[in-house]
VORO-423821 format. One record per residue: x, y, z of N, C-alpha, C, O in turn. Coordinates in steps of 0.2 Angstrom, whole numbers, padded with zeros to 4 digits, always signed. Example, Ala and Ser with C-alpha at 12.3 -4.5 7.8 and 13.67 -1.06 7.14 Angstrom:
VORO-423821
+0066-0028+0039+0062-0022+0039+0066-0016+0039+0071-0017+0042/+0064-0011+0035+0068-0005+0036+0064+0000+0039+0067+0006+0040/
end
This chain:
VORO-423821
+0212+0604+0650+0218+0604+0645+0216+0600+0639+0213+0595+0638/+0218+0604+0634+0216+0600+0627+0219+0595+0626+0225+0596+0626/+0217+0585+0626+0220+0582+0624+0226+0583+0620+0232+0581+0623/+0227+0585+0616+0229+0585+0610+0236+0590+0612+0242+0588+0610/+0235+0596+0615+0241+0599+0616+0248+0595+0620+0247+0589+0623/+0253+0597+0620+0256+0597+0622+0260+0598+0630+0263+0603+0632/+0259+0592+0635+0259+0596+0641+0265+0598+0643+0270+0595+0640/+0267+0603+0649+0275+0602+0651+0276+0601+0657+0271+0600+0661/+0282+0601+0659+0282+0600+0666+0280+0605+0671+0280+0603+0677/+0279+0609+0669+0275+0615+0673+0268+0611+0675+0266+0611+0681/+0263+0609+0670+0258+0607+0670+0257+0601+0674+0251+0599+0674/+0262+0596+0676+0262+0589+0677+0266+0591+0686+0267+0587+0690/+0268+0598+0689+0270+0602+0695+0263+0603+0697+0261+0599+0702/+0260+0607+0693+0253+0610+0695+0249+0602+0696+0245+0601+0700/+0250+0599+0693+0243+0594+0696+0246+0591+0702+0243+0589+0707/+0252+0590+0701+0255+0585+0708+0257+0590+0714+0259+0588+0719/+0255+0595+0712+0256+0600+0718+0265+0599+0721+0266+0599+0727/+0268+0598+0715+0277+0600+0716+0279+0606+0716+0275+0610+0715/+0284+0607+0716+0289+0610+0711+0292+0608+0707+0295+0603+0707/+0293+0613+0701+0297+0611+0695+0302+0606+0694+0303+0601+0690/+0306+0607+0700+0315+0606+0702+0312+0597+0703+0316+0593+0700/+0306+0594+0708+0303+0590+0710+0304+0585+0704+0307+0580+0704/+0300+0589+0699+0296+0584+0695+0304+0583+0691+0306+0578+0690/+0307+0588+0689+0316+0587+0687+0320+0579+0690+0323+0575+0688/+0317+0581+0698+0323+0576+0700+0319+0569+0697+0323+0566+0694/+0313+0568+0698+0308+0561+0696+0310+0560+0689+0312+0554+0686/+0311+0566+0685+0312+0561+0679+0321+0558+0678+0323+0553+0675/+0325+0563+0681+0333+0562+0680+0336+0559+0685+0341+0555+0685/+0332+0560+0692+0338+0557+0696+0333+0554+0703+0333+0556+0708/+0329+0549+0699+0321+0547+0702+0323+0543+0711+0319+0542+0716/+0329+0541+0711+0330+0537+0717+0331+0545+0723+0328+0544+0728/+0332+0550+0722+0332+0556+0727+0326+0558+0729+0325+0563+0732/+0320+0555+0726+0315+0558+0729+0310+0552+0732+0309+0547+0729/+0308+0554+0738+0303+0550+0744+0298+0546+0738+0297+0548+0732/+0297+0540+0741+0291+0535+0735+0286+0540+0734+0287+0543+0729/+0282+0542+0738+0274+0544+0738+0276+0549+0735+0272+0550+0731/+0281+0554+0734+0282+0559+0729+0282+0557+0724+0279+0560+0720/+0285+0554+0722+0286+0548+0717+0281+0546+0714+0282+0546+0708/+0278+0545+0715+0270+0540+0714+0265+0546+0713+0261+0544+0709/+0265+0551+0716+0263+0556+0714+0264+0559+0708+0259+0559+0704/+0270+0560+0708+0273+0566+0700+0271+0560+0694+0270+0561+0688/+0272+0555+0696+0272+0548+0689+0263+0550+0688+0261+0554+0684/+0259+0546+0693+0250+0550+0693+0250+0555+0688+0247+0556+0683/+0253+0559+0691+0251+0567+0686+0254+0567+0679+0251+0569+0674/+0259+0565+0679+0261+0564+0670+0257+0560+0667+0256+0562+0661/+0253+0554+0669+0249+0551+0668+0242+0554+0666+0239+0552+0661/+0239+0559+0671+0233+0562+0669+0236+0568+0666+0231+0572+0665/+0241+0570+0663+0242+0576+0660+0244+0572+0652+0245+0575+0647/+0245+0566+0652+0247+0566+0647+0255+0567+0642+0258+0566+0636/+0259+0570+0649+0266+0571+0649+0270+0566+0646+0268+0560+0648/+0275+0566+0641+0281+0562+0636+0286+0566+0639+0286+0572+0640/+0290+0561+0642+0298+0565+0645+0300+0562+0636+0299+0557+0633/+0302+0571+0634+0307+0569+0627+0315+0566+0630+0319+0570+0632/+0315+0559+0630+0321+0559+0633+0326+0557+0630+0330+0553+0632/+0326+0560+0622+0333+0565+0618+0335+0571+0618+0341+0573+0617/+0329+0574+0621+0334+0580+0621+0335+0581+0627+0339+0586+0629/+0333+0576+0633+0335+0576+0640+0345+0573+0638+0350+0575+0641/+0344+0569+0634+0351+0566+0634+0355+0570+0630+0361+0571+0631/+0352+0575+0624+0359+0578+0622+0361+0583+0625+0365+0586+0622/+0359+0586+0632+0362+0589+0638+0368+0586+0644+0373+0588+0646/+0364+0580+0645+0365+0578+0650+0370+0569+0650+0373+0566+0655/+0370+0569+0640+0373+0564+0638+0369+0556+0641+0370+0550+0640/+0366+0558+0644+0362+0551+0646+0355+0550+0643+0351+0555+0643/+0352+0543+0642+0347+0541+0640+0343+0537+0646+0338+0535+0645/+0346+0536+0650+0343+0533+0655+0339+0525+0653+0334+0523+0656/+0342+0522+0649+0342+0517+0645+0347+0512+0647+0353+0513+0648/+0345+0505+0647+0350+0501+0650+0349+0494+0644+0344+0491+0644/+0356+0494+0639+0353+0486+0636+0355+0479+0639+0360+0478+0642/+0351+0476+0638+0351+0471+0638+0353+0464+0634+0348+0462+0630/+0358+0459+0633+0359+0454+0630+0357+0448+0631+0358+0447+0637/+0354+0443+0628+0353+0436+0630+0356+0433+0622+0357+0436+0617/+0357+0426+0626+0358+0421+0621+0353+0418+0618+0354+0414+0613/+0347+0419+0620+0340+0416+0616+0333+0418+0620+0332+0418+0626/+0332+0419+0617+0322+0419+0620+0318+0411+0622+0313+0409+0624/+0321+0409+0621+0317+0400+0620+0317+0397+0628+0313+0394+0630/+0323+0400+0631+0323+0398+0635+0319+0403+0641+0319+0409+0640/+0315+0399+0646+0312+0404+0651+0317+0408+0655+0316+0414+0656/+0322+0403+0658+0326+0407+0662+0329+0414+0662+0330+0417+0667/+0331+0415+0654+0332+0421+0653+0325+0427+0653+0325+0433+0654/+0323+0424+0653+0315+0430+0654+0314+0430+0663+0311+0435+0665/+0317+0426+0669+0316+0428+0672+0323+0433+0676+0323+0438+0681/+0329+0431+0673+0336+0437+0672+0332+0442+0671+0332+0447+0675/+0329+0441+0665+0328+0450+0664+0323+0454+0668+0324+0460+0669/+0318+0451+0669+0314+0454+0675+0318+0456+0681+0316+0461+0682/+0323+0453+0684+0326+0455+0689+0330+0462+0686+0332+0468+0689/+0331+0460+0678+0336+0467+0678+0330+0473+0678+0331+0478+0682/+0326+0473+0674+0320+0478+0674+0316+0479+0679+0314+0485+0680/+0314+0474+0685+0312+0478+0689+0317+0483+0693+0315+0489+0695/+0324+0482+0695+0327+0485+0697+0328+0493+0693+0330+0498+0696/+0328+0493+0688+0330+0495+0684+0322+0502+0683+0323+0508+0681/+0318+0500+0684+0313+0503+0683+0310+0506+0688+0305+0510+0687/+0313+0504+0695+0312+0507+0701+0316+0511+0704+0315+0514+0709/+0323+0513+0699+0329+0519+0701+0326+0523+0692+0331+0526+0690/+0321+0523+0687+0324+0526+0684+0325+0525+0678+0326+0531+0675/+0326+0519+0674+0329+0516+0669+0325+0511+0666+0322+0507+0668/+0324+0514+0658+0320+0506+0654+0327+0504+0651+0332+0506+0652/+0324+0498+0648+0327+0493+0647+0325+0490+0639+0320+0489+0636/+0334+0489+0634+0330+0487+0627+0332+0482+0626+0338+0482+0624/+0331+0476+0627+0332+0468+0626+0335+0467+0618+0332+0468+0613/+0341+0465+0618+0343+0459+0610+0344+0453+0613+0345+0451+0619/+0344+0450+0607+0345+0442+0608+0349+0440+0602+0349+0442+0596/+0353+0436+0605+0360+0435+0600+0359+0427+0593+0360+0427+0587/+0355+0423+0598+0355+0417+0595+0363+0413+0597+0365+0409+0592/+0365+0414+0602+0373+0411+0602+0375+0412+0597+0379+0408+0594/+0374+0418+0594+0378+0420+0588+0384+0426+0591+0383+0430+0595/+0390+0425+0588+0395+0432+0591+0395+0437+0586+0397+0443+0587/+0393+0435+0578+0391+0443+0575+0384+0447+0577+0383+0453+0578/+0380+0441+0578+0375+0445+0582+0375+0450+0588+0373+0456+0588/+0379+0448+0593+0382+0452+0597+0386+0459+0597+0387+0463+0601/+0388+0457+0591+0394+0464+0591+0388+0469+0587+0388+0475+0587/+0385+0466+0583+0377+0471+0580+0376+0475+0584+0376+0481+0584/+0374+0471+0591+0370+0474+0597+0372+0479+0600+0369+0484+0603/+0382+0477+0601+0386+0482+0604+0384+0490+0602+0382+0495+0605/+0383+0489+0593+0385+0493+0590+0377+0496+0589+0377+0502+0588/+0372+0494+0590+0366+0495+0590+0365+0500+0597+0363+0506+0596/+0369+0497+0604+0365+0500+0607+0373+0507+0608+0371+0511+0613/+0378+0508+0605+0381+0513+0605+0376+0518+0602+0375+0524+0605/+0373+0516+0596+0373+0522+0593+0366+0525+0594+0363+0530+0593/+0364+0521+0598+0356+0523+0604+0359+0526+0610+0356+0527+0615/+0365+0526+0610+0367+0531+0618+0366+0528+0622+0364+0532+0626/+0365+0520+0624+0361+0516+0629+0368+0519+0636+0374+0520+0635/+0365+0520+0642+0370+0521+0647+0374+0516+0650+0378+0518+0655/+0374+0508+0648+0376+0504+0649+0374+0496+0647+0369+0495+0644/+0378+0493+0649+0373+0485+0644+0376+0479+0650+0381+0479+0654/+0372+0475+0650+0372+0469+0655+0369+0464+0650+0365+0464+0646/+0377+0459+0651+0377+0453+0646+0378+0447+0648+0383+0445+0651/+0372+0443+0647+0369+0436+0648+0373+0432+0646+0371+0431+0641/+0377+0429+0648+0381+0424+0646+0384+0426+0640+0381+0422+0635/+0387+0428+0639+0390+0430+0631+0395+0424+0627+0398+0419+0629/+0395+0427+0621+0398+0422+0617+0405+0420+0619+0406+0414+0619/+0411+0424+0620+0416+0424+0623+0418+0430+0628+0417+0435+0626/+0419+0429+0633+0418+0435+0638+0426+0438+0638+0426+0442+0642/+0431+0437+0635+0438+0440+0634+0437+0442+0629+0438+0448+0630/+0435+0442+0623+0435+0446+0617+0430+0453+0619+0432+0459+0618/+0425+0451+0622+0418+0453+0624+0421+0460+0628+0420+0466+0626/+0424+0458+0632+0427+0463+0636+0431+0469+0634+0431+0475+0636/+0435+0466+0628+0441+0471+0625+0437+0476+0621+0439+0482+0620/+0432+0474+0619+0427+0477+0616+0424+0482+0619+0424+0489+0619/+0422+0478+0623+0417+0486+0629+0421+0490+0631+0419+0496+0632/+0428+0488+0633+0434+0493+0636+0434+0499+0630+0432+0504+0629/+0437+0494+0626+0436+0499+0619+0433+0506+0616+0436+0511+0613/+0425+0504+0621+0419+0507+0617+0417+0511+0624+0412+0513+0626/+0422+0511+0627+0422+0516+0637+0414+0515+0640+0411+0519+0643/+0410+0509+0638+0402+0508+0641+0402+0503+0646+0403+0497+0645/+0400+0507+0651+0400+0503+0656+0395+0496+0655+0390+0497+0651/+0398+0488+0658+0396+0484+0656+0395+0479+0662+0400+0478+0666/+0391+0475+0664+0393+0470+0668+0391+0464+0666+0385+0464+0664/+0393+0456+0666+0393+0451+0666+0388+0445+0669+0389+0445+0675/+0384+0442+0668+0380+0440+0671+0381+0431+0671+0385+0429+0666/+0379+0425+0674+0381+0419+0673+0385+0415+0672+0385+0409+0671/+0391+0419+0673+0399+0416+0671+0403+0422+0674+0401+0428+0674/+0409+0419+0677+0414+0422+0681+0420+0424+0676+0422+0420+0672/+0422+0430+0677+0429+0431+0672+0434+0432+0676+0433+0432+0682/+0439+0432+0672+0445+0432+0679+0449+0441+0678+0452+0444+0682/+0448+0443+0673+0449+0452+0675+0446+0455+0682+0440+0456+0684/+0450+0456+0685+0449+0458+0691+0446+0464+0689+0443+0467+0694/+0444+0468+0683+0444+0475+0683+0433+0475+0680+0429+0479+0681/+0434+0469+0678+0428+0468+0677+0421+0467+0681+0421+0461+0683/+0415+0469+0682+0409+0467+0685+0406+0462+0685+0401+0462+0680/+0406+0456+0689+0400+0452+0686+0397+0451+0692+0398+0453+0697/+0391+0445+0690+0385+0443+0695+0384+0435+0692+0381+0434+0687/+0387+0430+0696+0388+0424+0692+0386+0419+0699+0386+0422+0705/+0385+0411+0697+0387+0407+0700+0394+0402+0698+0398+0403+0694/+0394+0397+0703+0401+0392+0700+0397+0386+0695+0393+0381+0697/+0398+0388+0691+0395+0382+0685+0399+0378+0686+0396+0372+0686/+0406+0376+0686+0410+0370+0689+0409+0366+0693+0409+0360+0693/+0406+0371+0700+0403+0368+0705+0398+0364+0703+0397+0358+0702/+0394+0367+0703+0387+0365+0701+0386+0358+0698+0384+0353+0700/+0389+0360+0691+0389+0352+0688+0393+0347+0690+0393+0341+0687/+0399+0349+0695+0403+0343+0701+0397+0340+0703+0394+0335+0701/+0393+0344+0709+0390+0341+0713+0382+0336+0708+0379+0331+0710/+0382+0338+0704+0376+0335+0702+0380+0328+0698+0376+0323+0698/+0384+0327+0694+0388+0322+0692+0388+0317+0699+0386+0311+0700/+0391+0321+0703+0395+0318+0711+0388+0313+0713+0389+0307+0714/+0382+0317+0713+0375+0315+0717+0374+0310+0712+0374+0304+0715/+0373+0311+0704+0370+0302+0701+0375+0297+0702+0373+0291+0701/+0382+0298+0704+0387+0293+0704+0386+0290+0713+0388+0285+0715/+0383+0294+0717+0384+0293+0724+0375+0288+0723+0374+0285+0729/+0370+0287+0719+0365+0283+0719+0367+0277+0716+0363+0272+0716/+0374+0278+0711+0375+0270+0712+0375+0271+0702+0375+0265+0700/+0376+0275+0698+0376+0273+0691+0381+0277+0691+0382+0283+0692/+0386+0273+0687+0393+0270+0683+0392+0272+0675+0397+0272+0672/+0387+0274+0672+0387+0277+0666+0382+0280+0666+0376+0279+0667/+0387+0286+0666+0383+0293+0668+0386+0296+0660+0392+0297+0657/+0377+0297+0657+0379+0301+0651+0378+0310+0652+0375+0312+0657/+0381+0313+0645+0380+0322+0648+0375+0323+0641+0377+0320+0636/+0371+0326+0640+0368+0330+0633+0370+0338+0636+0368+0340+0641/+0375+0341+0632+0377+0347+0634+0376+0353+0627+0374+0352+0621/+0378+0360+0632+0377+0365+0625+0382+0364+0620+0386+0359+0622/+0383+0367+0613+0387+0368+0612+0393+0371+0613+0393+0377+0614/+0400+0366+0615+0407+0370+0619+0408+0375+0612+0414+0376+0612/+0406+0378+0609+0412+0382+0604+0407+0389+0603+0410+0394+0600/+0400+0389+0608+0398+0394+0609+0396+0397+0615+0392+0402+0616/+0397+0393+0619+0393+0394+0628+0403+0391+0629+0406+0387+0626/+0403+0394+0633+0409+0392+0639+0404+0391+0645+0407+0390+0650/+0398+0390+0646+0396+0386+0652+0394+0380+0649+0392+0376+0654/+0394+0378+0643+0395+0371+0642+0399+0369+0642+0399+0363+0642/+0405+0372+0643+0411+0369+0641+0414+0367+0650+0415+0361+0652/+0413+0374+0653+0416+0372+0660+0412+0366+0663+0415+0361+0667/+0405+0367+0661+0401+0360+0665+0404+0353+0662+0405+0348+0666/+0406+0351+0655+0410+0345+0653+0417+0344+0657+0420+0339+0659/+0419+0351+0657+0424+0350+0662+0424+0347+0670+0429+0344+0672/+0419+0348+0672+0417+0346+0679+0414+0340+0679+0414+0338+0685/+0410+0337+0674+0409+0332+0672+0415+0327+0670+0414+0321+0672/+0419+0328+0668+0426+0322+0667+0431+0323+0674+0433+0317+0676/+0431+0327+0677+0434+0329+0682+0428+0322+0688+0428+0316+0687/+0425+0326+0691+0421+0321+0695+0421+0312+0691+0423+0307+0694/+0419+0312+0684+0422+0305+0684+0428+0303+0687+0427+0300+0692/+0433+0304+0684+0439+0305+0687+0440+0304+0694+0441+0299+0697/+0439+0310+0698+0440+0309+0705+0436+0304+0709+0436+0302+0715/+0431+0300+0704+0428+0292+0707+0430+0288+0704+0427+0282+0705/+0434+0288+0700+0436+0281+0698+0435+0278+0693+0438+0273+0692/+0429+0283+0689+0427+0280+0681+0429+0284+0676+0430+0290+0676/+0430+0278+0669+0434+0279+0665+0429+0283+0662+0423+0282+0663/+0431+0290+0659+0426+0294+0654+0427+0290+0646+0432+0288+0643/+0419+0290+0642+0418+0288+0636+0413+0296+0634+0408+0299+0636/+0421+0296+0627+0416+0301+0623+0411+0301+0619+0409+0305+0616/+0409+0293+0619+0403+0294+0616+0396+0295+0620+0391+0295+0617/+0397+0295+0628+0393+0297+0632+0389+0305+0633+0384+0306+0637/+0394+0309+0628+0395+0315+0628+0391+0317+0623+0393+0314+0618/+0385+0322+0621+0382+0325+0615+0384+0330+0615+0389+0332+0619/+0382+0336+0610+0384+0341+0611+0379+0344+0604+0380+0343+0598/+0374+0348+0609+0367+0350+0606+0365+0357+0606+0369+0361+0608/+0359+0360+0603+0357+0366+0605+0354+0368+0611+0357+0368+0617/+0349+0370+0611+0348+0370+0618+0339+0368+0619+0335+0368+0624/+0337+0367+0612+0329+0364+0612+0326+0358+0615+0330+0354+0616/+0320+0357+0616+0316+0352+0618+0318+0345+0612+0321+0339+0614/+0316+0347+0604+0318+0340+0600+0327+0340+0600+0329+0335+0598/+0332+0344+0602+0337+0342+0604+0340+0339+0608+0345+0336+0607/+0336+0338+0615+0336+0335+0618+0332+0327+0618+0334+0321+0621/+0327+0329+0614+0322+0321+0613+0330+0317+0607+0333+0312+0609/+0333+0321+0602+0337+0317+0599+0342+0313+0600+0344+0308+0598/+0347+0320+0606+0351+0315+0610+0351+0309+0613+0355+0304+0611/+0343+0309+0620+0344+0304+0621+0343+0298+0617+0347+0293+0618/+0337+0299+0611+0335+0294+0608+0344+0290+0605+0346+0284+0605/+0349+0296+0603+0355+0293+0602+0358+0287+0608+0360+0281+0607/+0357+0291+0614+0363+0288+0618+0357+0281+0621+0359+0277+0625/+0354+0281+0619+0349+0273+0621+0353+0269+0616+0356+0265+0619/+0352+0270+0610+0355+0266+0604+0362+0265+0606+0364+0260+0603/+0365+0266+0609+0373+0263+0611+0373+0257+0613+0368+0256+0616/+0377+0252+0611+0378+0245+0613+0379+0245+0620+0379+0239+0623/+0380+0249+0623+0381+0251+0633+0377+0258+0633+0381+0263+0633/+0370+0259+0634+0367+0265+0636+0368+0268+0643+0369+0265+0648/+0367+0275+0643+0369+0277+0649+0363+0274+0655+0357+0271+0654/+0366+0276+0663+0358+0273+0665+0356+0280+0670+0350+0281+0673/+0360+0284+0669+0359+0291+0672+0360+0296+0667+0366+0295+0665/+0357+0301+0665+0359+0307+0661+0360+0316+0666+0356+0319+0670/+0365+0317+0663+0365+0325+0665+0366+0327+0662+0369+0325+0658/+0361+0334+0661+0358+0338+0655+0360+0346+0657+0361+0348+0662/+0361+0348+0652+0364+0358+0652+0358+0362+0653+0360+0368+0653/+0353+0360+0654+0348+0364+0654+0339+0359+0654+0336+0354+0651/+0337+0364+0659+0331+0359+0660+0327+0359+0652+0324+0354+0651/+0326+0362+0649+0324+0362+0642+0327+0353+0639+0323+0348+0638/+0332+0354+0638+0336+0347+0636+0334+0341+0642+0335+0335+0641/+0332+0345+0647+0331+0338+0649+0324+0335+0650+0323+0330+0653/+0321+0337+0648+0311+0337+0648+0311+0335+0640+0307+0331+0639/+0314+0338+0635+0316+0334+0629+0318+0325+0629+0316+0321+0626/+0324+0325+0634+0325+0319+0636+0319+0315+0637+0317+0310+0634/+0316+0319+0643+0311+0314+0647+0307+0311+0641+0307+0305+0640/+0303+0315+0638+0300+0314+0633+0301+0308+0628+0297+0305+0625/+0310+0309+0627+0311+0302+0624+0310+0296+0627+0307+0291+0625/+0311+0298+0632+0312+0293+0637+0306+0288+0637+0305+0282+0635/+0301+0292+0639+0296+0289+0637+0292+0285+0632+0288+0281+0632/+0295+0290+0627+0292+0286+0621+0295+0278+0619+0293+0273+0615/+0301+0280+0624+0305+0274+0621+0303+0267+0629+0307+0263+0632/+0298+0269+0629+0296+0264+0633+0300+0264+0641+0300+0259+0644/+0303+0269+0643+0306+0266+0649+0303+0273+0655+0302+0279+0654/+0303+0270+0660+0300+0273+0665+0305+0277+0669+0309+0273+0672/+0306+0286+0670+0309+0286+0676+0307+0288+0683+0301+0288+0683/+0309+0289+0686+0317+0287+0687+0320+0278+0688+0324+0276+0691/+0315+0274+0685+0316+0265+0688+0320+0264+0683+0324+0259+0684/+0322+0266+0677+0325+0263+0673+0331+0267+0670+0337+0265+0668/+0328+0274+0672+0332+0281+0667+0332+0287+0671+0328+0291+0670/+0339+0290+0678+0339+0295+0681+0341+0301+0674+0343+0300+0669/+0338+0307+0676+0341+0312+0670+0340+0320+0678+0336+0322+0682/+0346+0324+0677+0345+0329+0680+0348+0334+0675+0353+0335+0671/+0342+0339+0676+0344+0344+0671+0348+0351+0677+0350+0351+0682/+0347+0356+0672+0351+0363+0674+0347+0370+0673+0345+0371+0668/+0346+0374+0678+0341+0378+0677+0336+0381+0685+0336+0386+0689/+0333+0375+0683+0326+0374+0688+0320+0381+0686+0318+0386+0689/+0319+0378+0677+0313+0382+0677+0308+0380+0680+0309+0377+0685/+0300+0383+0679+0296+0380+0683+0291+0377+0683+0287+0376+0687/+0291+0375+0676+0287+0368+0673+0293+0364+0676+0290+0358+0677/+0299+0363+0677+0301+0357+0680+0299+0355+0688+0300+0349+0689/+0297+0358+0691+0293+0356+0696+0287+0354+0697+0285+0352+0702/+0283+0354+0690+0277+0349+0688+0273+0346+0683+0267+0344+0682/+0283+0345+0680+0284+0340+0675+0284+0332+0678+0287+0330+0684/+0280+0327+0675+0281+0321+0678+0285+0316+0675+0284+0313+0670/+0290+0313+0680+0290+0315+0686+0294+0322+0688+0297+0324+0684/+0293+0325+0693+0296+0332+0693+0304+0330+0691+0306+0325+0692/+0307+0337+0689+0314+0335+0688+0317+0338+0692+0315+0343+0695/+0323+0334+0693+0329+0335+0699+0336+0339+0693+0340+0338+0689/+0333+0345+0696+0338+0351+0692+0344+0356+0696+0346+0355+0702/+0347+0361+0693+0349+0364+0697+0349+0371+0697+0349+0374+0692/+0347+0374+0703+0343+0380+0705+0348+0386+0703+0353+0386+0706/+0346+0392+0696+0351+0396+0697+0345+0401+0698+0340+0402+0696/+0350+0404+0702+0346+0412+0706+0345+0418+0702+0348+0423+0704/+0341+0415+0696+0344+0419+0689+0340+0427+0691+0343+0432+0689/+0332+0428+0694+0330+0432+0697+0337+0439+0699+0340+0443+0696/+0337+0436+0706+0341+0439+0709+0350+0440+0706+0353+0445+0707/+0352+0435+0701+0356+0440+0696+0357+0444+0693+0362+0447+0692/+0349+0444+0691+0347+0452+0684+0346+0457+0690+0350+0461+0689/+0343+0457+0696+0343+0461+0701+0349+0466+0702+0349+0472+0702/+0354+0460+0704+0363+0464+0707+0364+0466+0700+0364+0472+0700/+0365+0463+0693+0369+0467+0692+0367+0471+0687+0369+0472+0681/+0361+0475+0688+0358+0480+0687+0358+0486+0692+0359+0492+0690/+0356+0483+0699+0362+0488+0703+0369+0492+0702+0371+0497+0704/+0372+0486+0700+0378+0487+0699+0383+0490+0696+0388+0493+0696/+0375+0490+0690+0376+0493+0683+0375+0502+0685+0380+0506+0685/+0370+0504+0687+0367+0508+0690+0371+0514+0693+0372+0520+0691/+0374+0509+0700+0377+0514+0702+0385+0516+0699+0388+0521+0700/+0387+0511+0694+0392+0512+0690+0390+0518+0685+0395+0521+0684/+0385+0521+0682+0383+0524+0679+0385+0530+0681+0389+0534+0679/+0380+0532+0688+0378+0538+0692+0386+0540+0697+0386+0545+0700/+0392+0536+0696+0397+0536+0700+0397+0537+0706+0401+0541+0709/+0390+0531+0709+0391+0531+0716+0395+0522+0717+0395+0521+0723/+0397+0519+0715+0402+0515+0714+0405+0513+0708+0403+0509+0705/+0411+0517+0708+0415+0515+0701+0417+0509+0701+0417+0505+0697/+0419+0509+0705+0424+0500+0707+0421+0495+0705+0415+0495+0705/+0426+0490+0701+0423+0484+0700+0421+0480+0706+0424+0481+0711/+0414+0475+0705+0410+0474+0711+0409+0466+0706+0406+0465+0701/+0411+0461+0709+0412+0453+0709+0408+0450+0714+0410+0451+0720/+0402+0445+0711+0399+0442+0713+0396+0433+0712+0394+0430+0708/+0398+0432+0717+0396+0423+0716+0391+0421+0720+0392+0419+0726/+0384+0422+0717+0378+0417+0721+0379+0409+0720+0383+0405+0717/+0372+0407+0726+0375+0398+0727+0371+0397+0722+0367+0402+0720/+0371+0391+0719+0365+0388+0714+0365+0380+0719+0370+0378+0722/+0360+0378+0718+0358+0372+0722+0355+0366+0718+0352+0366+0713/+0357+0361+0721+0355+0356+0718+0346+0354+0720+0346+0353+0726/+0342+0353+0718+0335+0351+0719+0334+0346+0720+0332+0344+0714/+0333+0343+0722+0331+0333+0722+0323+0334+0721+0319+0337+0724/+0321+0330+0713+0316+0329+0714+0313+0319+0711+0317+0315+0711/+0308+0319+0708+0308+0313+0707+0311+0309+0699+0310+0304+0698/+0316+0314+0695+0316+0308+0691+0323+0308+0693+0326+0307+0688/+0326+0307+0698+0332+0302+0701+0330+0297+0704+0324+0297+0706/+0336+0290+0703+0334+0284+0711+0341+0282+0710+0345+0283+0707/+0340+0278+0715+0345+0274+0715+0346+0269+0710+0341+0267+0708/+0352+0267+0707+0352+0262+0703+0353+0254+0704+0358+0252+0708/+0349+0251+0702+0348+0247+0706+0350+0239+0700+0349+0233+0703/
end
């Protein structure tokens, strides 16, 4: 065959030894057909040199077999491994996948709405989004199926795939106050663009509260989500005439920033300075000393609700489908007891 030509699916039948109908279902409705068939017809497009035009498959069929994607930032690792969960699911029924990133921005967001409308994307999965109630009315609006990822909404009518971020940062407050420190500072996101900053502060006063200490707002930051935002926090909260002696951080980013102040500022942890972050990337497992973070199953996130998203598509489950995985707390070494 001439490089150069043009092949079709006749020609990509004949090398894989299908039929037409075969290599039809592989490109449009690829979960119907056996692996090794599969892996077959994909082979022969490959040595044929075959391009699925898949615009003019969609102005038939109204679909792109495209799924977008939102995050709030690139900087952070975590969202690159969400998104792997969503793509490889996503690329084993069938579906690529076109990533934006917002910058915790909410015009940026509505750009992307509007971006991935007018690319006919078949659906969109959003990473913690800037407000999830406006966000919603939005997607309602615009009839594109949508699911939630990181944060729980309370629309019953809604999809998501979250953990309890309330929980979470209860328990990990609960844990430095159960080792014996009485000033416990927070470096958090910004509350007026993350609502999981906001609930984690929330769950931070609450737990003081339910042990018995007075909350101080000057114990409280409220930063971006970078490594020097993190080193400038702490470098803050040392300077207080009462320094904290444990910190909980929004993110392990913010808190490997810490650590690093910490150091520079002469003090050893965890002997002098517990800090746990939120996350559990996986440089913090051989960060020194390792950090004690919290494990979110951000993988297995992009997974479900990519599924979710999927089968919402294909109208093999229309129903809203609500999901709460555990997130865990990790003990590692920049906690101790205070002593």
């Amino acid at each position: 065959m001439n490089a150069y030509a043009r092949s079709t699916v006749r020609d990509v039948a004949r090398k894989a030894k299908v039929s037409v109908a075969t290599v039809s279902r592989v490109l449009n409705s690829p979960s119907r057909v056996r692996l090794n068939t599969r892996e077959k017809v994909l082979k022969a497009m490959e040595q044929c040199h075959y391009v699925y035009n898949a615009l003019a498959g969609s102005l038939s069929a109204r679909k792109t077999a495209m799924l977008g994607v939102v995050i709030p930032t690139i900087t952070n690792p975590i969202f690159a491994t969400v998104t792997k969960g969503i793509q490889d699911y996503a690329a084993r029924n069938g579906y690529s996948t076109l990533l934006g990133n917002t910058d915790y921005n909410e015009e940026n967001e509505r750009r992307l709405i509007n971006l991935f409308q007018e690319k006919r994307i078949d659906g969109v999965i959003f990473n913690g989004p800037w407000r999830s109630a406006p966000l919603i009315l939005r997607m309602k609006s615009a009839n594109l199926p949508f699911v939630i990822t990181w944060q729980k909404v309370k629309d019953k009518d809604v999809s998501f795939v979250a953990f309890d971020n309330f929980r979470s940062a209860y328990r990990s407050i609960a844990y430095l106050i159960g080792l014996g420190h009485h000033r416990v500072g927070m470096i958090a996101g910004n509350f007026n663009v993350s609502e999981r900053a906001l609930v984690r502060w929330q769950a931070y006063r609450k737990c003081l509260g339910d042990h018995g200490l007075p909350y101080d707002p000057k114990l409280v930051l409220e930063k971006g989500y970078s490594f020097s935002d993190g080193k400038e926090a702490l470098d803050h909260l040392l300077h207080l005439p009462s320094p904290p002696t444990a910190v909980f951080c929004g993110n392990d980013v913010l808190a490997i920033g810490a650590m690093v102040q910490a150091k520079e500022s002469g003090l050893k942890i965890p002997r002098d300075l517990s800090i746990v972050g939120f996350d559990d990337m996986e440089i913090s497992a051989f960060y020194d000393p390792p950090l004690t973070t919290v494990a979110v199953p951000a993988y297995e996130m992009g997974r479900i609700a990519a599924k979710i998203l999927i089968e919402n598509i294909r109208g093999e489950s229309p129903a809203p489908q609500q999901h709460v995985l555990e997130a865990n707390l990790i003990v590692r070494g920049s906690t101790a007891t205070f002593k």
